[in-house]
N, CA and C atoms of all chains as a GROMACS GRO file, in nm:
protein
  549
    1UNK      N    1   1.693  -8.695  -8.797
    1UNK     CA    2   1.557  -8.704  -8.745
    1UNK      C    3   1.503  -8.845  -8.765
    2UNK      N    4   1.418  -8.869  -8.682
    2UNK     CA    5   1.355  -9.072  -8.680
    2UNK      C    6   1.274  -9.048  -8.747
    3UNK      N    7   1.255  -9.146  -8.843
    3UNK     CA    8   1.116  -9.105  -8.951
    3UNK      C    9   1.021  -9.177  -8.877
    4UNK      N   10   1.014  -9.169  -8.771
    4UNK     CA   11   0.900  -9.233  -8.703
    4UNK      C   12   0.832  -9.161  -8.588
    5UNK      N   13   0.688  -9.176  -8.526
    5UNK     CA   14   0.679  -9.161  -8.393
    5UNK      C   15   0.738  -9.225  -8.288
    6UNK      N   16   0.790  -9.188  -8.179
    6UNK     CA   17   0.788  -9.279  -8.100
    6UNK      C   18   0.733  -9.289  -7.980
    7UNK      N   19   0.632  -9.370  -7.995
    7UNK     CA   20   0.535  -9.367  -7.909
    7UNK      C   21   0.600  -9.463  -7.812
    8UNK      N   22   0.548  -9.467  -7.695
    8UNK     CA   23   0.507  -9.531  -7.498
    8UNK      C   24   0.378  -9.584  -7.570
    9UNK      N   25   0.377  -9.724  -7.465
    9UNK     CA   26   0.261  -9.803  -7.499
    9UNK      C   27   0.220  -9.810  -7.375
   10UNK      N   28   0.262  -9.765  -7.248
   10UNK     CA   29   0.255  -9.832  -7.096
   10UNK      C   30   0.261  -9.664  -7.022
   11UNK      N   31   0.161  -9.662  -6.943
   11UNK     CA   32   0.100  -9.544  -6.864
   11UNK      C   33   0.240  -9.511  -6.802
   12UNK      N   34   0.308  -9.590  -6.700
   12UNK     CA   35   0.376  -9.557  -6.640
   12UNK      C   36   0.545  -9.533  -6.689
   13UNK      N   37   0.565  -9.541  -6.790
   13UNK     CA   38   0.677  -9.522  -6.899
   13UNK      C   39   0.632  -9.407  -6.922
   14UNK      N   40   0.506  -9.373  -6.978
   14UNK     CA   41   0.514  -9.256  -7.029
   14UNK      C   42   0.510  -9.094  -6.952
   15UNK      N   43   0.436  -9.144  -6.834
   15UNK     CA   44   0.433  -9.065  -6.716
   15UNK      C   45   0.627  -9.026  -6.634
   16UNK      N   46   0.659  -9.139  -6.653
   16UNK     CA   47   0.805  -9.146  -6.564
   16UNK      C   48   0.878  -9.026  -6.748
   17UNK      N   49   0.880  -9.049  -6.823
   17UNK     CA   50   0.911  -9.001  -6.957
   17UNK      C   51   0.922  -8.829  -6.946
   18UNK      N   52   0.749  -8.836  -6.922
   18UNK     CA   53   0.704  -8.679  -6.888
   18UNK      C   54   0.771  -8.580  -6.834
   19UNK      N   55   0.804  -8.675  -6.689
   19UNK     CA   56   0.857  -8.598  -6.566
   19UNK      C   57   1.014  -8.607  -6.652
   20UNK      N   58   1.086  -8.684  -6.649
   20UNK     CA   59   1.208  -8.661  -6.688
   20UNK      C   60   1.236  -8.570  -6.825
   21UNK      N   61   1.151  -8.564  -6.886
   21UNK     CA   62   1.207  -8.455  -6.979
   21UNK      C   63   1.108  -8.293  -7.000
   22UNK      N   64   1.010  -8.319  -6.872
   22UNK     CA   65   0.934  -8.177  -6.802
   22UNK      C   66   0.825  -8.164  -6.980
   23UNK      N   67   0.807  -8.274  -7.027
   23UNK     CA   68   0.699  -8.208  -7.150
   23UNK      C   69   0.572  -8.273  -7.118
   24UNK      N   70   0.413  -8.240  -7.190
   24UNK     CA   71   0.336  -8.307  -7.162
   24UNK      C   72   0.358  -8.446  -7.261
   25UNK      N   73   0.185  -8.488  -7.218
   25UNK     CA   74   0.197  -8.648  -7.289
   25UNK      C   75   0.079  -8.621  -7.396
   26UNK      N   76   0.139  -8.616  -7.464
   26UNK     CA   77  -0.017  -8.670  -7.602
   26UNK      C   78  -0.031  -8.816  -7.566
   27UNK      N   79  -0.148  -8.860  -7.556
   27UNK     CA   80  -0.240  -8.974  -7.554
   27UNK      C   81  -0.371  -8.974  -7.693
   28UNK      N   82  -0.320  -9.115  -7.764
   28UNK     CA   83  -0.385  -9.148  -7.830
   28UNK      C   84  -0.489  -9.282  -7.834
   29UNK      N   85  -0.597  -9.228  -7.821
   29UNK     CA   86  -0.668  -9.360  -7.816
   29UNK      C   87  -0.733  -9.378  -7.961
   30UNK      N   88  -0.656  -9.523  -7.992
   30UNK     CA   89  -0.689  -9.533  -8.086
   30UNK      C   90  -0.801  -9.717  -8.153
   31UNK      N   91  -0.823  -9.754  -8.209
   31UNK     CA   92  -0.893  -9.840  -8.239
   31UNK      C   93  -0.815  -9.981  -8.362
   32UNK      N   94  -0.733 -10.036  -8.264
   32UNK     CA   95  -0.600 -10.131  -8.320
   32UNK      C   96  -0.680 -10.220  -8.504
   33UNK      N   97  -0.757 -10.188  -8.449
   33UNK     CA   98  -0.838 -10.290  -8.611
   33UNK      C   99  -0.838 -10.234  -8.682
   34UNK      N  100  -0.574  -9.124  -8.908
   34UNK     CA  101  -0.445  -9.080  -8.811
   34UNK      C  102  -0.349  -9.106  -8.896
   35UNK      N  103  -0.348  -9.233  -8.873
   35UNK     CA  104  -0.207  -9.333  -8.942
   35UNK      C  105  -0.184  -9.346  -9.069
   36UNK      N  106  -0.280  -9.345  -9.181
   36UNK     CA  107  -0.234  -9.301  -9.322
   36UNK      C  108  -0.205  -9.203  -9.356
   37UNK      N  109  -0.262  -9.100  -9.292
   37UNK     CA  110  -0.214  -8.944  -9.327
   37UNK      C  111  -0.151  -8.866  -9.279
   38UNK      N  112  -0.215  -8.813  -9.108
   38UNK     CA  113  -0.143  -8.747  -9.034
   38UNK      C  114  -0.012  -8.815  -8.958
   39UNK      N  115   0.038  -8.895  -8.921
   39UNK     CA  116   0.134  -8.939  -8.840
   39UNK      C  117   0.249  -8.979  -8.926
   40UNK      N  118   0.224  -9.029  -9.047
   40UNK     CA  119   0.345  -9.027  -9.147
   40UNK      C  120   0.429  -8.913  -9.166
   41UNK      N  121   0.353  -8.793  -9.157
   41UNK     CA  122   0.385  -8.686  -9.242
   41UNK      C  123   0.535  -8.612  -9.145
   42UNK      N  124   0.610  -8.591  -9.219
   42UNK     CA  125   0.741  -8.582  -9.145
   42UNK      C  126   0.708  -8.436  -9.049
   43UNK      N  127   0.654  -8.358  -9.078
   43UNK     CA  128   0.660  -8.246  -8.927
   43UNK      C  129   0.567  -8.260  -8.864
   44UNK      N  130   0.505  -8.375  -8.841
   44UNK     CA  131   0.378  -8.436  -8.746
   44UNK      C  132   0.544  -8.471  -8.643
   45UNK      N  133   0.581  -8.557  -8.726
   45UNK     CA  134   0.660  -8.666  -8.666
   45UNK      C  135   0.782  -8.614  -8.568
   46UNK      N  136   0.859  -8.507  -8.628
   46UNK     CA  137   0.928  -8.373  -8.587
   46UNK      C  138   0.877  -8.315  -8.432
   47UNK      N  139   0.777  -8.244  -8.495
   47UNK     CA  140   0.661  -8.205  -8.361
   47UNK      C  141   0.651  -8.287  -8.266
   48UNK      N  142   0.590  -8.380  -8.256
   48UNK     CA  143   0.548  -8.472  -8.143
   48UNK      C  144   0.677  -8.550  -8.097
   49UNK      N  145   0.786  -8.550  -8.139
   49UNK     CA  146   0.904  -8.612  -8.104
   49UNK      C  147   0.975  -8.514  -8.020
   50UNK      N  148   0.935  -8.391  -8.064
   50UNK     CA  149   1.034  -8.299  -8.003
   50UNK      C  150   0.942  -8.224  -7.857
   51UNK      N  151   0.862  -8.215  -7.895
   51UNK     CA  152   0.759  -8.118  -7.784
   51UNK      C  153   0.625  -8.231  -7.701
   52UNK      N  154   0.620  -8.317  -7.689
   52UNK     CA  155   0.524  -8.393  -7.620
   52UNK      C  156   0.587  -8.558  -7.579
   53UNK      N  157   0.537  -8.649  -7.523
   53UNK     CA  158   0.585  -8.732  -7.486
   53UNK      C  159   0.455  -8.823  -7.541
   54UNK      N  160   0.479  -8.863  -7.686
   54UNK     CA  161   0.343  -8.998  -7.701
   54UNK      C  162   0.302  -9.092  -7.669
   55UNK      N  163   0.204  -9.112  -7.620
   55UNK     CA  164   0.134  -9.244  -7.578
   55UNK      C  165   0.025  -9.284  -7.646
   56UNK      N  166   0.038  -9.416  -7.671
   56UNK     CA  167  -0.075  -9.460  -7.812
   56UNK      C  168  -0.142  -9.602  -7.697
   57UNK      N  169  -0.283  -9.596  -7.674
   57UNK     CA  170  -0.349  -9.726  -7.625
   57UNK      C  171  -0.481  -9.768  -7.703
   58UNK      N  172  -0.488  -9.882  -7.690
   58UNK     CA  173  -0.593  -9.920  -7.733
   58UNK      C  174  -0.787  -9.824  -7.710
   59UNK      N  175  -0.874  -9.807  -7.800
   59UNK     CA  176  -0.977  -9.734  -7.731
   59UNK      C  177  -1.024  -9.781  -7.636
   60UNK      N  178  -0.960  -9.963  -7.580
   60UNK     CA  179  -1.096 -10.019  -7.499
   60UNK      C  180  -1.005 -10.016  -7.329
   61UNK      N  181  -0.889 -10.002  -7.375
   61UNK     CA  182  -0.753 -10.031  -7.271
   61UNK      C  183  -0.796  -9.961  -7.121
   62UNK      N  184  -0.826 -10.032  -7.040
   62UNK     CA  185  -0.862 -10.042  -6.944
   62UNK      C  186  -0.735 -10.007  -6.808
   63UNK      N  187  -0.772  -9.895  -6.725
   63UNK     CA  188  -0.858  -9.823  -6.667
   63UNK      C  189  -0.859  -9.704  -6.776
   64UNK      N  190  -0.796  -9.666  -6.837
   64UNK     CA  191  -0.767  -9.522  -6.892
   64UNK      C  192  -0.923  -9.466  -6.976
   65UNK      N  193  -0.946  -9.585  -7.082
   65UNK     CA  194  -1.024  -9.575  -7.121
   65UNK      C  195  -1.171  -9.487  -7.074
   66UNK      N  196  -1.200  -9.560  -6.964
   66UNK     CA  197  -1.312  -9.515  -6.870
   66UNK      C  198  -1.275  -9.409  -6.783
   67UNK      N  199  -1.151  -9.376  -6.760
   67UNK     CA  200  -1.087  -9.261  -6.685
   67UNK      C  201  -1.155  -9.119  -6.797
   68UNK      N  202  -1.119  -9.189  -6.911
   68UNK     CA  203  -1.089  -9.069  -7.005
   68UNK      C  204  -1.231  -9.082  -7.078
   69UNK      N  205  -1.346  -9.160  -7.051
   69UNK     CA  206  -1.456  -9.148  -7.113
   69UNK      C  207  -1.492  -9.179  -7.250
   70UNK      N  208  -1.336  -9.268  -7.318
   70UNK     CA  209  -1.342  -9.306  -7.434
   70UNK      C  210  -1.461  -9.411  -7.492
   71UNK      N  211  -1.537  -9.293  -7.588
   71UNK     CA  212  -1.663  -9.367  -7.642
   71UNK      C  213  -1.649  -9.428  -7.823
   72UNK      N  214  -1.558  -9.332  -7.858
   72UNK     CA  215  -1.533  -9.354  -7.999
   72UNK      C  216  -1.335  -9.290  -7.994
   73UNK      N  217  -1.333  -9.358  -8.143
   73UNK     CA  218  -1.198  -9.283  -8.190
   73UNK      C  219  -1.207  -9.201  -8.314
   74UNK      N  220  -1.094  -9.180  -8.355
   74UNK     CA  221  -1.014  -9.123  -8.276
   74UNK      C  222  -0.985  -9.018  -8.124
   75UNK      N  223  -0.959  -9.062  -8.008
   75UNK     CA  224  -0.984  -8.952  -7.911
   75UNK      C  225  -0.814  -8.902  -7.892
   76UNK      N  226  -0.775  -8.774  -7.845
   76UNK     CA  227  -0.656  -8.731  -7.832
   76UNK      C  228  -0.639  -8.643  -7.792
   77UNK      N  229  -0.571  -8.702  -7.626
   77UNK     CA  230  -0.559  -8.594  -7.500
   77UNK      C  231  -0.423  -8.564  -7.519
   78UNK      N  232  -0.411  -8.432  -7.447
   78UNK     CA  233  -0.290  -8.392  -7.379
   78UNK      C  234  -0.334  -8.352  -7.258
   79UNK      N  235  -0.207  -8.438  -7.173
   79UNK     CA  236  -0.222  -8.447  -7.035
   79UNK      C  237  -0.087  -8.409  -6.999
   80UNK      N  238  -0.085  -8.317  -6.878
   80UNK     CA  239   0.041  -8.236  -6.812
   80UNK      C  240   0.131  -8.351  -6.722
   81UNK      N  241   0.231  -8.342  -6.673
   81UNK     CA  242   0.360  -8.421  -6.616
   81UNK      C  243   0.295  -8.530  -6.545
   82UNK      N  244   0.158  -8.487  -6.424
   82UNK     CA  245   0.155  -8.553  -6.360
   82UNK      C  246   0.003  -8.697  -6.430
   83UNK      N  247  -0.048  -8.698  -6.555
   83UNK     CA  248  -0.122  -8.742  -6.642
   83UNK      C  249  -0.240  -8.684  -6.565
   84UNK      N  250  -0.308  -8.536  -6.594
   84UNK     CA  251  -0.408  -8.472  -6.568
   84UNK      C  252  -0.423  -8.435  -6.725
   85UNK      N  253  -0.555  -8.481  -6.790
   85UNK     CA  254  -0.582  -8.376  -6.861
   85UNK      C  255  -0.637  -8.286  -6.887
   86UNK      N  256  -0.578  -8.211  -6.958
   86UNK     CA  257  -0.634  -8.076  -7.007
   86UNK      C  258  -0.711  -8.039  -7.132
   87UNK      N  259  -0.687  -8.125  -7.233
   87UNK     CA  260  -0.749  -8.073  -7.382
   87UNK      C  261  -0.796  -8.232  -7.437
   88UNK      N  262  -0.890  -8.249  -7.454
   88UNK     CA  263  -0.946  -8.357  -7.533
   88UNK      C  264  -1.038  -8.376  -7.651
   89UNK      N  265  -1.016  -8.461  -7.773
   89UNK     CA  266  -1.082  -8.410  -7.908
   89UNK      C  267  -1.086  -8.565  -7.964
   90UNK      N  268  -1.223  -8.513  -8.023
   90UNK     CA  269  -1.245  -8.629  -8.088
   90UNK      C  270  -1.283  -8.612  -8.243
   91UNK      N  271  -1.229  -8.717  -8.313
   91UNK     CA  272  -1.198  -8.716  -8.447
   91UNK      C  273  -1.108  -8.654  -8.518
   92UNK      N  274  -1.070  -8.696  -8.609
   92UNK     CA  275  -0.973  -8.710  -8.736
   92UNK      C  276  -0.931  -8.522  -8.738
   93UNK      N  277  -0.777  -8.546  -8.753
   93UNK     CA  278  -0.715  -8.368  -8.786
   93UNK      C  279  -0.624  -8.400  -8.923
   94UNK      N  280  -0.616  -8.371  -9.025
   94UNK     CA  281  -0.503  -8.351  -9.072
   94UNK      C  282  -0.392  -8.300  -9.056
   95UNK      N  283  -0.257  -8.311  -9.133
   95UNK     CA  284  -0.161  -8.300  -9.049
   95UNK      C  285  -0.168  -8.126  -9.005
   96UNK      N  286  -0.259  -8.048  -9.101
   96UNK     CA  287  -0.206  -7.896  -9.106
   96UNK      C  288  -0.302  -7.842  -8.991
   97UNK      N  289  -0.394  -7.922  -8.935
   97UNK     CA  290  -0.475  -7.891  -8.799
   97UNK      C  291  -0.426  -7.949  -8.674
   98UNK      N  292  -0.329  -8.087  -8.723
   98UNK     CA  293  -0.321  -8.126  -8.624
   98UNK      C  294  -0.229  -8.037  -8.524
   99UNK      N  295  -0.106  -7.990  -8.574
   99UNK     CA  296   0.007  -7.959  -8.480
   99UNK      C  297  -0.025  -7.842  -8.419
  100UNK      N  298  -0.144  -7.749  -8.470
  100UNK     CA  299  -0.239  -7.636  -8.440
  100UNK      C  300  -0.281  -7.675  -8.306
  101UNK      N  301  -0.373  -7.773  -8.310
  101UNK     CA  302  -0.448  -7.866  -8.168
  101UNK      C  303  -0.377  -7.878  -8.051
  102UNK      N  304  -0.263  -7.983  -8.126
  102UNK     CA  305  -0.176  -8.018  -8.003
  102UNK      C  306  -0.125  -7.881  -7.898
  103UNK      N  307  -0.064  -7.784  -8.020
  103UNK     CA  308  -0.025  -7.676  -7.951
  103UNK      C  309  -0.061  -7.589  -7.885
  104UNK      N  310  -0.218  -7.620  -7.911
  104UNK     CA  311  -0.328  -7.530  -7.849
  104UNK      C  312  -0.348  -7.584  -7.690
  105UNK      N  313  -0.328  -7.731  -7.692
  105UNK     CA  314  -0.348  -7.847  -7.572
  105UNK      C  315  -0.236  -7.827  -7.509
  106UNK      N  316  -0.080  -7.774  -7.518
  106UNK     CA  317   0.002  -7.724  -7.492
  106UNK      C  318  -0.005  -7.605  -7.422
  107UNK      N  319  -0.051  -7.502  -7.504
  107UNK     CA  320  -0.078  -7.395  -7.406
  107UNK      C  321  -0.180  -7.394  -7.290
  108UNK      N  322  -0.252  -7.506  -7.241
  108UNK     CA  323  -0.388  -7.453  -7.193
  108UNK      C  324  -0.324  -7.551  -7.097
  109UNK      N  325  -0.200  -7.693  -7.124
  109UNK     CA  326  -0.146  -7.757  -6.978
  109UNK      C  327  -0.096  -7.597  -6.932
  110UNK      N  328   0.016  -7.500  -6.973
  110UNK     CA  329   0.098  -7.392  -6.905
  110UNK      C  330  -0.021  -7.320  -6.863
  111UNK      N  331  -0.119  -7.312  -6.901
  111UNK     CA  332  -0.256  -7.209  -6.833
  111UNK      C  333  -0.285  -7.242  -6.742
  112UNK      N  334  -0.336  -7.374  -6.744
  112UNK     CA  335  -0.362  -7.454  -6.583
  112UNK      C  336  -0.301  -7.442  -6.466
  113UNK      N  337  -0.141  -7.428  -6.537
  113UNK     CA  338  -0.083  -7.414  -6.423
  113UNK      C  339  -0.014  -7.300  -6.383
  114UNK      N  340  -0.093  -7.197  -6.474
  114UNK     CA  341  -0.083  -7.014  -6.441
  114UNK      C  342   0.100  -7.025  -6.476
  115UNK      N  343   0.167  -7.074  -6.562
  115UNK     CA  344   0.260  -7.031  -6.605
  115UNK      C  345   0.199  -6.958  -6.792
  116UNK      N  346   0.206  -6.860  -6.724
  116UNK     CA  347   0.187  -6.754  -6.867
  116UNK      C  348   0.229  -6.729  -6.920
  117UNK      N  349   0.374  -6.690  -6.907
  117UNK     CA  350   0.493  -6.703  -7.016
  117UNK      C  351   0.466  -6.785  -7.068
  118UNK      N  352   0.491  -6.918  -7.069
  118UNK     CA  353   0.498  -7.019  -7.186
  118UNK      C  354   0.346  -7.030  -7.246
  119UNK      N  355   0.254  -7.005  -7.176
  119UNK     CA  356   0.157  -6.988  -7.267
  119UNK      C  357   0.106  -6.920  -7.362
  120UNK      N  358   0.196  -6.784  -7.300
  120UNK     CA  359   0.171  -6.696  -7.428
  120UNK      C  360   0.279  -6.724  -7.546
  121UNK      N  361   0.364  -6.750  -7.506
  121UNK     CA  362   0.468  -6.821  -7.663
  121UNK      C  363   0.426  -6.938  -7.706
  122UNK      N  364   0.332  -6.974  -7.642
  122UNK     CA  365   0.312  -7.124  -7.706
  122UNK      C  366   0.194  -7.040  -7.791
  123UNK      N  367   0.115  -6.948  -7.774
  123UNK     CA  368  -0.011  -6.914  -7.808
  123UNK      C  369   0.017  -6.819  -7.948
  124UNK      N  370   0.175  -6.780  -7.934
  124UNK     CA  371   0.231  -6.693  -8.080
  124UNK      C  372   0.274  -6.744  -8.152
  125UNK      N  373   0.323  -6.887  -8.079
  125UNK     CA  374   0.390  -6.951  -8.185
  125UNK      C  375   0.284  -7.035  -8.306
  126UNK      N  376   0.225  -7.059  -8.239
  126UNK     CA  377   0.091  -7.079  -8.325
  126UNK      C  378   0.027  -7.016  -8.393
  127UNK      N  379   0.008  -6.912  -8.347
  127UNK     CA  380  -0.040  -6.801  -8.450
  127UNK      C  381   0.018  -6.752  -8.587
  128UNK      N  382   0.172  -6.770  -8.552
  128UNK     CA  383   0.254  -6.687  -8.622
  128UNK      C  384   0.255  -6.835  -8.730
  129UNK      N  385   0.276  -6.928  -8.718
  129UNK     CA  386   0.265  -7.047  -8.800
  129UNK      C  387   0.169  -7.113  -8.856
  130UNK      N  388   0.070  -7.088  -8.776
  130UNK     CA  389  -0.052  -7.155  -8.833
  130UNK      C  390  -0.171  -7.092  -8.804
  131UNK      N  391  -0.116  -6.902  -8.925
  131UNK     CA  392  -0.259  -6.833  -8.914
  131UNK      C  393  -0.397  -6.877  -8.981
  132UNK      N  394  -0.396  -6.990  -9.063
  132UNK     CA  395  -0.531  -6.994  -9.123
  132UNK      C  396  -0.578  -7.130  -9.033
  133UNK      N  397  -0.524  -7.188  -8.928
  133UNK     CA  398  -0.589  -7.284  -8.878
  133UNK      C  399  -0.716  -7.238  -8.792
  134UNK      N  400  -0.808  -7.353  -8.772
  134UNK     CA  401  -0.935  -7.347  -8.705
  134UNK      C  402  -0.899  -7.299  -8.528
  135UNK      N  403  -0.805  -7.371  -8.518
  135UNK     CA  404  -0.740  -7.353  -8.392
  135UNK      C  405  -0.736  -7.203  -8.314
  136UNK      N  406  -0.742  -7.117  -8.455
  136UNK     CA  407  -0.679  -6.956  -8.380
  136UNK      C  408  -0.793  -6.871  -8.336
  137UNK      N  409  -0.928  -6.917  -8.354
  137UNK     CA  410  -1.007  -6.809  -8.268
  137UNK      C  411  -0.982  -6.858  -8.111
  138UNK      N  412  -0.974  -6.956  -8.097
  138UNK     CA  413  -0.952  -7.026  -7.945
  138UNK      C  414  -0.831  -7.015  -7.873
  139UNK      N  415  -0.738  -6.954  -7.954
  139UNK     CA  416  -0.604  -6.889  -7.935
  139UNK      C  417  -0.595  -6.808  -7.880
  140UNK      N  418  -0.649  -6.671  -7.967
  140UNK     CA  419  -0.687  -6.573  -7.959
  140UNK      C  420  -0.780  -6.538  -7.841
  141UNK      N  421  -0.897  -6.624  -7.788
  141UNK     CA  422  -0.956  -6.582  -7.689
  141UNK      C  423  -0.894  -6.661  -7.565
  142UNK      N  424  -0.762  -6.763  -7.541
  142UNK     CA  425  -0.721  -6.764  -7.437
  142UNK      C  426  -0.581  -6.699  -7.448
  143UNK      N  427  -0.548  -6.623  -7.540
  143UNK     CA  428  -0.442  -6.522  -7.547
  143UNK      C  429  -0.511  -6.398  -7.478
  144UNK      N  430  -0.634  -6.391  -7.455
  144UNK     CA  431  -0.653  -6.256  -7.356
  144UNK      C  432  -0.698  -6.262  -7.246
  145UNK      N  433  -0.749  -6.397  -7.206
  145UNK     CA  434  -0.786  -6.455  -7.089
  145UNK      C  435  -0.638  -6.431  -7.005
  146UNK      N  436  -0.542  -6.504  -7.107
  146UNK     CA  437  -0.365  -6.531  -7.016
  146UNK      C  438  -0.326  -6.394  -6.980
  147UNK      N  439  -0.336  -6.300  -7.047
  147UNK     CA  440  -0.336  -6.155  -7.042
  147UNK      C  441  -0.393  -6.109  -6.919
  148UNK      N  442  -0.503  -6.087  -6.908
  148UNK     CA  443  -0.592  -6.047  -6.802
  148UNK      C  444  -0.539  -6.146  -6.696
  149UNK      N  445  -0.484  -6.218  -6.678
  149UNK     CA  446  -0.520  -6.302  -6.560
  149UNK      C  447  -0.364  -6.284  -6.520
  150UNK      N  448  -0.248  -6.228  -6.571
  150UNK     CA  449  -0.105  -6.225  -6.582
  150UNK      C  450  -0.136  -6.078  -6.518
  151UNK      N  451  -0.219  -5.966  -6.591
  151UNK     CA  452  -0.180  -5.824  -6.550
  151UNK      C  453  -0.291  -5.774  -6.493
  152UNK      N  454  -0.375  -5.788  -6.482
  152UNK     CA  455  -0.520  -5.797  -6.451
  152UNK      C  456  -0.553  -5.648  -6.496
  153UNK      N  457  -0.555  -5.613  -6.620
  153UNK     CA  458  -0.591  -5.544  -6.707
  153UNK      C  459  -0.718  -5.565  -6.778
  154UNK      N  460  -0.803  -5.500  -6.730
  154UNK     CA  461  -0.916  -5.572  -6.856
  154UNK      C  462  -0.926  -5.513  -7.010
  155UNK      N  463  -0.876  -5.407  -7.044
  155UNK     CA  464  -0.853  -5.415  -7.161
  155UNK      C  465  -0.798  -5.511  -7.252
  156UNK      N  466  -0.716  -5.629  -7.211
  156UNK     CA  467  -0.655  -5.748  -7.267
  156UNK      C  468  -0.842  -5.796  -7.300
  157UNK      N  469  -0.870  -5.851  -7.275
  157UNK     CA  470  -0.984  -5.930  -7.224
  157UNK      C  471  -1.053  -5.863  -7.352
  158UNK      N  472  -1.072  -5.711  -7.353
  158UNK     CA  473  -1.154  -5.636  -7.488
  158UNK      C  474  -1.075  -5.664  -7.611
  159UNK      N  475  -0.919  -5.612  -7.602
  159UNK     CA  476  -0.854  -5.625  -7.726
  159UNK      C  477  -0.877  -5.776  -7.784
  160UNK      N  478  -0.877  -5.867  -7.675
  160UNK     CA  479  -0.936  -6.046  -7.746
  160UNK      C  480  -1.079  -6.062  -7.809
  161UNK      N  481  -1.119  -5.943  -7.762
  161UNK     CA  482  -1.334  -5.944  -7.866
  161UNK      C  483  -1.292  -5.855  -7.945
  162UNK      N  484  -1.194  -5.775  -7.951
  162UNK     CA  485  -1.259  -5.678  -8.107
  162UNK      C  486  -1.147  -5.749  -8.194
  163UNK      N  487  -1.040  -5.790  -8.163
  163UNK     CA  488  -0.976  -5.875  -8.241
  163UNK      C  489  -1.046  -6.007  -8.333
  164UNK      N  490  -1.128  -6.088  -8.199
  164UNK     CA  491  -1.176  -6.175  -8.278
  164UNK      C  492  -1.304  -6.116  -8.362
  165UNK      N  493  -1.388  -6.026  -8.318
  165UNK     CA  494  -1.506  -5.966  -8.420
  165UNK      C  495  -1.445  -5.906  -8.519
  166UNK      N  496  -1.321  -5.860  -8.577
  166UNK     CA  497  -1.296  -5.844  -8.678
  166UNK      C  498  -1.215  -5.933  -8.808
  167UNK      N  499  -1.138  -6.052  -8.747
  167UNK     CA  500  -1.116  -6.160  -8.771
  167UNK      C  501  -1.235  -6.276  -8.816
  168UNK      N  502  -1.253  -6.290  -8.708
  168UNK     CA  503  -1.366  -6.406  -8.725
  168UNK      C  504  -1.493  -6.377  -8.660
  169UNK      N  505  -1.532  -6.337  -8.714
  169UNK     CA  506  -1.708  -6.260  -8.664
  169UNK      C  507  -1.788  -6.375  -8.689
  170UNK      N  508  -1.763  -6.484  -8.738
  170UNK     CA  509  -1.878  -6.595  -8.701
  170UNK      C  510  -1.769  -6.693  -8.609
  171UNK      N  511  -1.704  -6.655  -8.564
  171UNK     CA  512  -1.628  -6.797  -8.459
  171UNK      C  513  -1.770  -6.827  -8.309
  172UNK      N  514  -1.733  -6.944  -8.290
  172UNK     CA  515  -1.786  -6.958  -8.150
  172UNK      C  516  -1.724  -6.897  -8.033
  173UNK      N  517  -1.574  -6.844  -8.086
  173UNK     CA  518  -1.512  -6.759  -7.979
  173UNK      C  519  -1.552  -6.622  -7.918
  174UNK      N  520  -1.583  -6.544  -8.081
  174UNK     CA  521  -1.604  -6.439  -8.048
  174UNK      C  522  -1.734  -6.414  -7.987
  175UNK      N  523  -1.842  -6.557  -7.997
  175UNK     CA  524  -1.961  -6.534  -7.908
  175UNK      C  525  -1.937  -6.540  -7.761
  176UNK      N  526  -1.808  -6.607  -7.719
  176UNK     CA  527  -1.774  -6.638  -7.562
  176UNK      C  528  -1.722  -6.547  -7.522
  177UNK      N  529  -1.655  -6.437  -7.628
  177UNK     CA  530  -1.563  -6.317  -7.595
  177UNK      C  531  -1.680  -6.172  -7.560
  178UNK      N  532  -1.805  -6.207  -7.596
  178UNK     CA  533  -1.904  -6.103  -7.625
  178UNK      C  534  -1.937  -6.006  -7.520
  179UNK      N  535  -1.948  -6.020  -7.422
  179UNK     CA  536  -1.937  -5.952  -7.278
  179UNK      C  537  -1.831  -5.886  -7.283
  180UNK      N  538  -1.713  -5.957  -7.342
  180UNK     CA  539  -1.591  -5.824  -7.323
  180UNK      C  540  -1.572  -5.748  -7.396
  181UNK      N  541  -1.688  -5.740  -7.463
  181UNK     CA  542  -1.681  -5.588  -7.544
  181UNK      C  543  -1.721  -5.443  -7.431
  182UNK      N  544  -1.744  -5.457  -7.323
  182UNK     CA  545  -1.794  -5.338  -7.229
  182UNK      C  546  -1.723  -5.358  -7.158
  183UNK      N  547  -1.596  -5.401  -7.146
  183UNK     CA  548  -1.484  -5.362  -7.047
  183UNK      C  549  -1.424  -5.255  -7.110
   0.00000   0.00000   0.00000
């Protein structure tokens, strides 16, 4: 197991992602500071 | 998020295995304003085609969080009237995470999916006397309240 998340930083990576593996997308908006 | 919940190894498990993550900035432009982001933490789940469905704002720990997500899980398969998976997504939650906040809202779209799968309205009642005996102060069981006279 990755001891990490691995997050998509780019809408359309994560969208193309989606479709290819049929799951939804968690979206985090978060506040980088 | 990031000191507590996202470290924690079955955050990490979860969201690796069952969702596809996307992390942007709060100010990140168009999404931002798409999605009405006023503060953070905000955290959608959005279905294949990026529609969303479930949106929340502020801080979950890890033992609410995977509750949420899964709840935002079942309600993309609702949307799109696949009920099977909503109702296993809606047990699997239950059955794992009975003391979360998450389960009166479970529970009342576990009989909504019901009714709307068999068009039974007794589903619809068994989801109000369930939740009035469970959780008799939820905000659910006030939305479930009418279906006590089916």
């Amino acid at each position: 197991m990755t001891d990490k998340i691995s997050w998509e930083t780019d809408w359309d990576s994560a969208l193309s992602r989606a479709k290819s593996d049929a799951k939804p997308i968690f979206l985090d908006f978060f506040n980088p500071q | 998020m990031d000191a507590v919940t996202y470290p924690e190894n079955s955050v990490i498990a979860f969201i690796n295995r069952h969702v596809v993550p996307l992390r942007v900035a709060y100010d990140s432009q168009p999404l931002a304003s798409d999605f009405n982001v006023k503060w953070t933490p905000v955290l959608a789940i959005l279905d294949e085609e990026g529609s969303g469905h479930q949106q929340t704002l502020g801080f979950f720990p890890p033992e609410e969080f995977i509750p949420s997500v899964m709840l935002g899980i079942s309600k993309v398969h609702f949307d799109h009237d696949r009920f099977d998976n909503t109702l296993s997504t809606l047990h699997k939650l239950q059955g794992d995470y009975p003391k979360s906040a998450a389960i009166p809202e479970a529970i009342f779209l576990e009989g909504v999916t019901r009714y709307k799968d068999s068009h039974e309205p007794k589903t619809l009642k068994d989801a109000y006397e369930q939740l009035q005996a469970d959780f008799p102060a939820s905000a659910w069981t006030q939305r479930a309240y009418p279906y006590r006279l089916l």
